[in-house]
C-alpha positions in Angstrom: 13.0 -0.6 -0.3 9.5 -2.1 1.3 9.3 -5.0 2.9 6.5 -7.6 4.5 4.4 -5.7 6.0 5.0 -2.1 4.3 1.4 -2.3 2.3 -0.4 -3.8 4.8 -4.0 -1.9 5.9 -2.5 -1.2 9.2 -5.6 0.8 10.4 -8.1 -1.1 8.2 -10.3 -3.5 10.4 -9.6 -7.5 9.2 -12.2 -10.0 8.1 -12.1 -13.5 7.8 -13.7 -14.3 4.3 -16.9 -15.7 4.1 -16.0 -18.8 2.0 -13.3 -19.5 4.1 -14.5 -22.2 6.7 -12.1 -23.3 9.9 -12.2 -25.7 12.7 -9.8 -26.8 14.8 -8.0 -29.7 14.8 -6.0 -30.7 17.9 -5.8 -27.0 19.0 -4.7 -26.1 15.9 -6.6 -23.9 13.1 -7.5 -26.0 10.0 -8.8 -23.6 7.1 -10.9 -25.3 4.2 -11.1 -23.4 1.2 -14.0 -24.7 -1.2 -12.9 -22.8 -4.2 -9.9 -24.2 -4.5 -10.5 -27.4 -2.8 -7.6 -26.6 -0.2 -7.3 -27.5 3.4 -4.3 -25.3 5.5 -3.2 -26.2 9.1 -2.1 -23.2 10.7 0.9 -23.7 13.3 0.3 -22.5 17.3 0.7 -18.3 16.4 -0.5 -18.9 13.2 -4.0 -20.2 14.9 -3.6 -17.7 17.7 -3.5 -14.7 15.1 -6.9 -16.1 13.0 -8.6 -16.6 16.0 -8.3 -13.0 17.0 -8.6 -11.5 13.4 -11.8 -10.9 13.4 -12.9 -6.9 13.7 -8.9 -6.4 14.9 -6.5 -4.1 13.1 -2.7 -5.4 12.0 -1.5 -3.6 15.4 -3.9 -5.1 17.6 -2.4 -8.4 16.7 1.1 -8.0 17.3 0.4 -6.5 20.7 -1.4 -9.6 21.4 1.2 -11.9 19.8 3.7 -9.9 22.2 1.9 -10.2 25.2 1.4 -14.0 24.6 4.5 -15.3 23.6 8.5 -13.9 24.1 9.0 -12.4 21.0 10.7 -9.0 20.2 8.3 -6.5 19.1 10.1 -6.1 15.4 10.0 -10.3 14.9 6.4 -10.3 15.8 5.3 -7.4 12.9 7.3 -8.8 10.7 5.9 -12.6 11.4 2.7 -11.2 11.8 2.7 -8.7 8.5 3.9 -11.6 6.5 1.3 -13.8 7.8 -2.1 -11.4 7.5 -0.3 -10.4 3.7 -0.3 -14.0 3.0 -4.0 -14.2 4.0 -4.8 -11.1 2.3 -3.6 -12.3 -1.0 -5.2 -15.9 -0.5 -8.3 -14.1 -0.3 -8.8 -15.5 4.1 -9.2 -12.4 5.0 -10.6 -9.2 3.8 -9.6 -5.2 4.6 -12.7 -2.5 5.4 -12.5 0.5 6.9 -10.2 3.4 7.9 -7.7 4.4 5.0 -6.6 2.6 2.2 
């Protein structure tokens, strides 16, 4: 059985995509998507996690997500697994390096 999380690039370095533009809007992370004309507001650890996406690995962001909020450790890779695979398949973020 596989769940979130179980095909994500765990040691691959993330990306943000290139078309992908984002600014913040009242300290949270608005993403505008020109290709298909999409705008999506990211919520407080949804923001946190894109800002530090960039060049980081899948573990690299739940250790940050667990040493800036009080989550449990097994929560956070879930949340965060879910989120990046969510990205990943939106085409926000792209996978290089390391294994596939």
């Amino acid at each position: 059985m596989t769940g979130p999380g179980d095909t994500l690039p765990q040691h691959r370095t993330l990306h943000r995509a290139p078309g992908a533009a984002w600014r913040f809007i009242d300290a949270q992370v608005a993403i505008i998507s020109a290709d298909v004309n999409r705008i999506r507001l990211l919520n407080q650890v949804g923001s946190f996690v894109w800002e530090r996406c960039e060049g980081a690995t899948v573990p690299a962001l739940v250790d940050a997500v667990c040493a800036a909020y009080t989550v449990d450790r097994l929560e956070a890779e879930r949340d965060v697994g879910a989120f990046v695979e969510d990205l990943l398949r939106r085409g926000l973020v792209t996978a290089s390096g390391g294994p596939p």
